[in-house]
C-alpha positions, 0 to 999 in steps of 0.5 A, a space after each residue: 557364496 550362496 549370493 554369488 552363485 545366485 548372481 551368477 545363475 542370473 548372468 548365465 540366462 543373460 549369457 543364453 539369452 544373448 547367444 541366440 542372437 550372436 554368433 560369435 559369443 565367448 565368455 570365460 568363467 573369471 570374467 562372469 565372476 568379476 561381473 557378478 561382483 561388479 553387479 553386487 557392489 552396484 546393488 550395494 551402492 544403491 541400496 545405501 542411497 535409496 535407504 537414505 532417501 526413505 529415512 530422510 525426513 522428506 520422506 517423514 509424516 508431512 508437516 503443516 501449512 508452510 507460512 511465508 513471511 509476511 512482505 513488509 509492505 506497508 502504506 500508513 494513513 500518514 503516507 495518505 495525508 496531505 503534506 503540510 507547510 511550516 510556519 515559517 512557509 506561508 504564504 507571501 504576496 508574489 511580485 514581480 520586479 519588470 522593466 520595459 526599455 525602448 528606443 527609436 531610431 531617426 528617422 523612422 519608417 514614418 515620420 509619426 515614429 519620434 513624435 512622442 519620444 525618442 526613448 522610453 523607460 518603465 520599471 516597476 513591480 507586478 503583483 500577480 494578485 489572481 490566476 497564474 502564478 498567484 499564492 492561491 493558485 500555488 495553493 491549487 498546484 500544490 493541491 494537485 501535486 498531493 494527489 498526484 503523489 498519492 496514486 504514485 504511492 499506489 503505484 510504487 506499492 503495487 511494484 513493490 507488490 510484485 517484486 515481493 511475489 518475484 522474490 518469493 517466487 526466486 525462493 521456491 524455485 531455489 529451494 526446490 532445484 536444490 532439492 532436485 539436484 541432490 535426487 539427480 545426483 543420486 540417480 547419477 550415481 546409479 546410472 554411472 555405476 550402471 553405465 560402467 557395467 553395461 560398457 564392461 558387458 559390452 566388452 564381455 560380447 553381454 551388450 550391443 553397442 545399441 545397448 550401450 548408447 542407450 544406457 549412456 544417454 540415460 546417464 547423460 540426460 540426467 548429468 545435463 539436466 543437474 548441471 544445468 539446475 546448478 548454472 542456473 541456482 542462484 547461489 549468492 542469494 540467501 533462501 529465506 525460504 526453509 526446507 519444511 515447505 518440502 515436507 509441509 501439507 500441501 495448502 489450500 487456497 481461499 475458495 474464489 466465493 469468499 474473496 471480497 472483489 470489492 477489496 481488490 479494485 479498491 486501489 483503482 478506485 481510490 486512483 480515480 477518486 484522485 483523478 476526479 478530484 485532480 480534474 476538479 482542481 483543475 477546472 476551478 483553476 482554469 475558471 479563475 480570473 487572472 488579475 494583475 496589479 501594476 505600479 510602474 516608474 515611467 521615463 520618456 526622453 523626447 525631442 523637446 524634454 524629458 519627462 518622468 512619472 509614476 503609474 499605476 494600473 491592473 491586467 484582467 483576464 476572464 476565460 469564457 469557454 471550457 477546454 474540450 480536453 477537459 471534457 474528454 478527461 472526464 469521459 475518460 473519469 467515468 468509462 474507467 468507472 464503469 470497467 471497474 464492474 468489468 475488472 472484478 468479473 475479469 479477476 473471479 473468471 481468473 481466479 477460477 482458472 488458477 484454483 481448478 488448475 491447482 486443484 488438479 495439480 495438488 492431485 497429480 502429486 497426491 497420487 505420485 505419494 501413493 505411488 512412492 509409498 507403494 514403491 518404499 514398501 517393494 524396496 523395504 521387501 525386496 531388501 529384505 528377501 537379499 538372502 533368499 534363493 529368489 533374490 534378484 538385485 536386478 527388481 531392486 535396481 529397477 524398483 530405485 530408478 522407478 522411486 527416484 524418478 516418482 521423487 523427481 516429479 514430485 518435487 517438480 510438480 509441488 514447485 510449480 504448485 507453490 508457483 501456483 499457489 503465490 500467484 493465486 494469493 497475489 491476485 486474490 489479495 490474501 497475501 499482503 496485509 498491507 497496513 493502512 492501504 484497505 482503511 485509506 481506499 476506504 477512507 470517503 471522507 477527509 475530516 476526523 474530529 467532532 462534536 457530541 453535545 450532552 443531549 446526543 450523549 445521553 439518548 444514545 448507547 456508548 456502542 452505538 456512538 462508537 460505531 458512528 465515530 468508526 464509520 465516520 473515521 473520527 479519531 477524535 472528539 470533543 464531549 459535553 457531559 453538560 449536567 449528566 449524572 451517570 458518570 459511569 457512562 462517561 467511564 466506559 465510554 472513554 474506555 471504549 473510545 481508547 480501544 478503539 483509538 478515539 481521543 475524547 476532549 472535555 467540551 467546555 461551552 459556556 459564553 459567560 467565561 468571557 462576560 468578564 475580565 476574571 473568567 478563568 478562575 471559573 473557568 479553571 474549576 471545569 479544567 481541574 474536573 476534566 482532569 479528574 474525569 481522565 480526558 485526554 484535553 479541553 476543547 473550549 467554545 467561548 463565543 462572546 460574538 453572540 452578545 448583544 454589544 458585541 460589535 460595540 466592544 470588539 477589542 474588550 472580547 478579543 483580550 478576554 478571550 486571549 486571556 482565557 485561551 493564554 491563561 488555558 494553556 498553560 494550565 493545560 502544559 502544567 497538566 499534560 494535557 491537549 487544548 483545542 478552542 473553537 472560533 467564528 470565521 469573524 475572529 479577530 486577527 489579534 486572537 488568532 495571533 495569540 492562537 498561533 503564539 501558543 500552539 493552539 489548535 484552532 477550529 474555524 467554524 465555517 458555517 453560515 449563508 455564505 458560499 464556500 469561496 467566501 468562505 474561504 475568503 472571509 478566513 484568508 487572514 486568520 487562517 495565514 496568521 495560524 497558519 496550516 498545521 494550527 488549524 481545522 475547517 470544521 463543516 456543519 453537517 446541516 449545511 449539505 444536501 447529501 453526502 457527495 455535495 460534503 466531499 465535494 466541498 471537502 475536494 474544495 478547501 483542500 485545493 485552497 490549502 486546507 489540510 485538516 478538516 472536522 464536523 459539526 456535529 455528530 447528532 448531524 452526521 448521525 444517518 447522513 453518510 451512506 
């Protein structure tokens, strides 16, 4: 009773206040009592509304960072490699079937038009031997389609990228407009209740129409605004975004002077690397001879007899100036080269833009909390003095309407902070850990295997042999352990390479397993130590082209060595191990016949004086009979100037089909590459 006189006491003063500006103001006292309760529910309703806001866990100690899942991406440094052929797709000679038919019509426009016949036929086959169409220029094309795909791949992952972000971004909105619209309609519910009570005083002569209206478009703001959040939710999408990040600390973001920009430009790197070396392949096509062999079966009818014959004959084309195109691409090369300093100034000037406005933004709410704290304490207080004389429920209704628009705009503003806070993490390159993209676009050379003879082993620590290989990418190695007597050093050494995903093969050199017919039962004595020594596989390099009757007795050495590397193999299979051999550039064809027969893996040592087209040249034979899977172009450190002439060789063995590529050896390497 006491509380409804109170209400009653407040409505009269609203009554007075109200006659002073109206003339004509009549209200008995049963329709103040029934507005009195009306008030009295009102406060009730949304005293339960609040109370529930304030003990929902939104509302509870803040959490921790909230994590997003990790995006899925991924580029492996399988996707980098070239694309091999099989066996069964080497290369084959390419020939043309062409025919040639002409007849002349009598008479002619002159009369020398029928005096060496009337009618002529040639057909026969071209063999397209250089330049267009050829097997190596196939080779070269298929070289430029591989880097090609690569920067695609690039491409389509910075897509990826994206879409990711934009699917994140679709997450946090969703889970935040749901979050609003629940606040809205708890606000709706309030002003309805309000909207009603100021309608029923204006019918009480309590309220202008003014009033009124104004009361209703605070209603409708609010109901526009939710229906339209609803229209927009998309609610066939599954949030995998939880409803902690409500709740969660709000996240600090990488400081813009710990951000390595060197990592973030590595992909445009990586792209132009490709670019030059498509421009380079391109070059070198253009400069080939194009070179085409004709045999041809002539018939010519005349007016006296026919005749027929066989010919033969070549077609030779030699460019002699360089395309202009050329030159401008290369240009091109080079200016998108020196905006790449220009890029990383553009992304810290970004960057520093992004963080500042976050920071500010994370302020703005952090003071919006102190707020609804403060405005949570005057509601609990003021909910707790309902029953005292100087309750008003009037305070309390404007304390909600301030507390839930305080909540509105926070859960606005730590939308758009997350928004922020993904786009930051985008551009910065912190929130994609994409496996193998960072070691590819680090990836400066191609080959991955190696040597280290004894010597180098011994005069160095296992720590620092580890770090070499790592520069060097090496992901396998052949090891001479020669008379070395600290076979605790191999132990560790071993260990250490598996940790750090190198395979290390028993390097076996000695030339005297192939003096004689029985070289592998000696042979056999190394294999088993190497088994017991734990190595992963054998790698032999038997070289019997470095005895004095060598060239006398070609055949003799070429079956040795098939027997040592036939009868290897086998032992190798029985015993679950891996072997590799190394041969010259001069192997004979029956030896790489046997090579290819048994899977071995072939290491071409390509070192001598000669340039590198003879090179490639002089190993065309065994290196179609291996065929691409089965063998490695291994590179002698010694025989470059610096390490850009090395890359640049290896650019060129992968355009003529080389897929795999090794170096000679690591004592070489040691200090080569920067």
């Amino acid at each position: 009773m006491r509380r409804k006189i109170l209400i009653l006491l407040i409505l009269n003063f609203f009554i007075f206040f109200n006659a002073q500006n109206k003339s004509n103001l009549s209200i008995n006292s049963i329709s103040l009592s029934t507005l009195a309760t009306e008030y009295h529910k009102i406060y009730q309703s949304a005293k339960e509304i609040i109370s529930k806001l304030m003990t929902t866990p939104d509302t509870k100690a803040e959490i921790k960072n909230y994590d997003f899942k990790p995006s899925g991406l991924s580029l492996n440094k399988s996707d980098f490699s070239l694309h091999t052929k099989s066996l069964e797709q080497k290369n084959k000679i390419h020939l043309n079937w062409v025919s040639d038919m002409n007849y002349n019509f009598s008479p002619g426009f002159g009369d020398e038009d029928n005096v060496f016949y009337r009618a002529r036929v040639s057909s026969g086959l071209d063999w397209l031997a250089l330049g267009e169409g050829s097997s190596k220029n196939q080779r070269m094309q298929n070289s430029l389609n591989e880097r090609v795909r690569k920067i695609d791949l690039l491409e389509k992952l910075k897509y990826k990228k994206e879409i990711s972000h934009m699917a994140d971004l679709d997450q946090v909105r969703m889970t935040f407009d749901q979050k609003k619209i629940s606040l809205l309609s708890d606000y709706e519910k309030i002003l309805k209740l309000l909207n009603d009570f100021t309608i029923n005083q204006n019918k009480s002569g309590l309220k202008n129409d003014a009033e009124t209206a104004q009361s209703k478009y605070l209603l409708d703001k609010v109901s526009i605004e939710k229906k339209s959040l609803e229209s927009l939710l998309k609610t066939e999408d599954k949030n995998t975004v939880t409803k902690e990040i409500l709740t969660a600390d709000i996240p600090d973001l990488t400081p813009v002077e710990n951000i390595n920009f060197n990592t973030l430009v590595k992909d445009k790197e990586f792209a132009l690397k490709m670019e030059k070396e498509i421009l380079d392949i391109k070059n070198k096509r253009d400069k080939q001879i194009d070179l085409r062999l004709k045999f041809r079966y002539n018939y010519y009818s005349t007016l006296s007899n026919d005749r027929n014959f066989a010919s033969v004959g070549a077609t030779i084309n030699l460019p002699v100036s360089r395309n202009k195109n050329d030159i401008e691409s290369e240009n091109d090369l080079q200016a998108k080269k020196n905006t790449l300093q220009d890029i990383k100034t553009i992304y810290r000037d970004k960057l520093s833009t992004m963080f500042r406005e976050y920071y500010l933004l994370k302020s703005e709410i952090e003071i919006l909390q102190s707020e609804s704290n403060y405005l949570q304490s005057e509601l609990k207080v003021n909910s707790a003095n309902e029953k005292s004389n100087t309750f008003s429920p009037a305070y309390y209704l404007a304390t909600a309407e301030k507390f839930l628009n305080n909540q509105i705009q926070i859960c606005d503003k730590k939308s758009d902070l997350y928004e922020k806070y993904l786009e930051y993490r985008m551009t910065s390159g912190t929130d994609y850990k994409t496996e193998g993209l960072d070691s590819v676009a680090n990836y400066d050379n191609a080959g991955h295997e190696t040597y280290i003879w004894s010597s180098f082993f011994t005069n160095y620590s296992n720590t620092y042999i580890i770090d070499q290989m790592t520069h060097w990418h090496v992901n396998r190695v052949f090891l001479s352990v020669g008379k070395v007597t600290d076979m605790a050093k191999v132990a560790d050494f071993m260990a250490m390479a598996s940790e750090n995903n190198i395979q290390v093969y028993r390097l076996i050199g000695e030339n005297s397993f192939a003096k004689t017919d029985n070289g592998f039962v000696d042979l056999q004595i190394l294999l088993e130590e190497a088994k017991i020594q734990g190595f992963t596989g054998i790698h032999l390099d038997i070289e019997p082209h470095t005895f004095d009757d060598y060239k006398t007795n070609i055949d003799l050495y070429a079956q040795r060595l098939i027997n040592l590397f036939t009868n290897s193999k086998i032992w190798c299979n029985q015993n679950n191990m891996d072997l590799g051999v190394s041969v010259p550039m001069q192997l004979p064809a029956e030896v790489a016949t046997a090579l290819h027969n048994n899977n071995v893996m072939t290491y071409i040592m390509a070192y001598d004086v000669l340039s590198l087209d003879k090179k490639l040249n002089k190993t065309l034979t065994i290196r179609d009979i291996l065929g691409p899977d089965y063998y490695v172009w291994v590179f002698r450190i010694n025989d470059f100037n610096d390490f850009n002439d090395l890359l640049n060789a290896e650019t060129t063995v992968q355009s003529e089909g080389v897929t795999k590529l090794g170096y000679y050896d690591l004592s070489q390497m040691n200090n080569f590459k920067p």
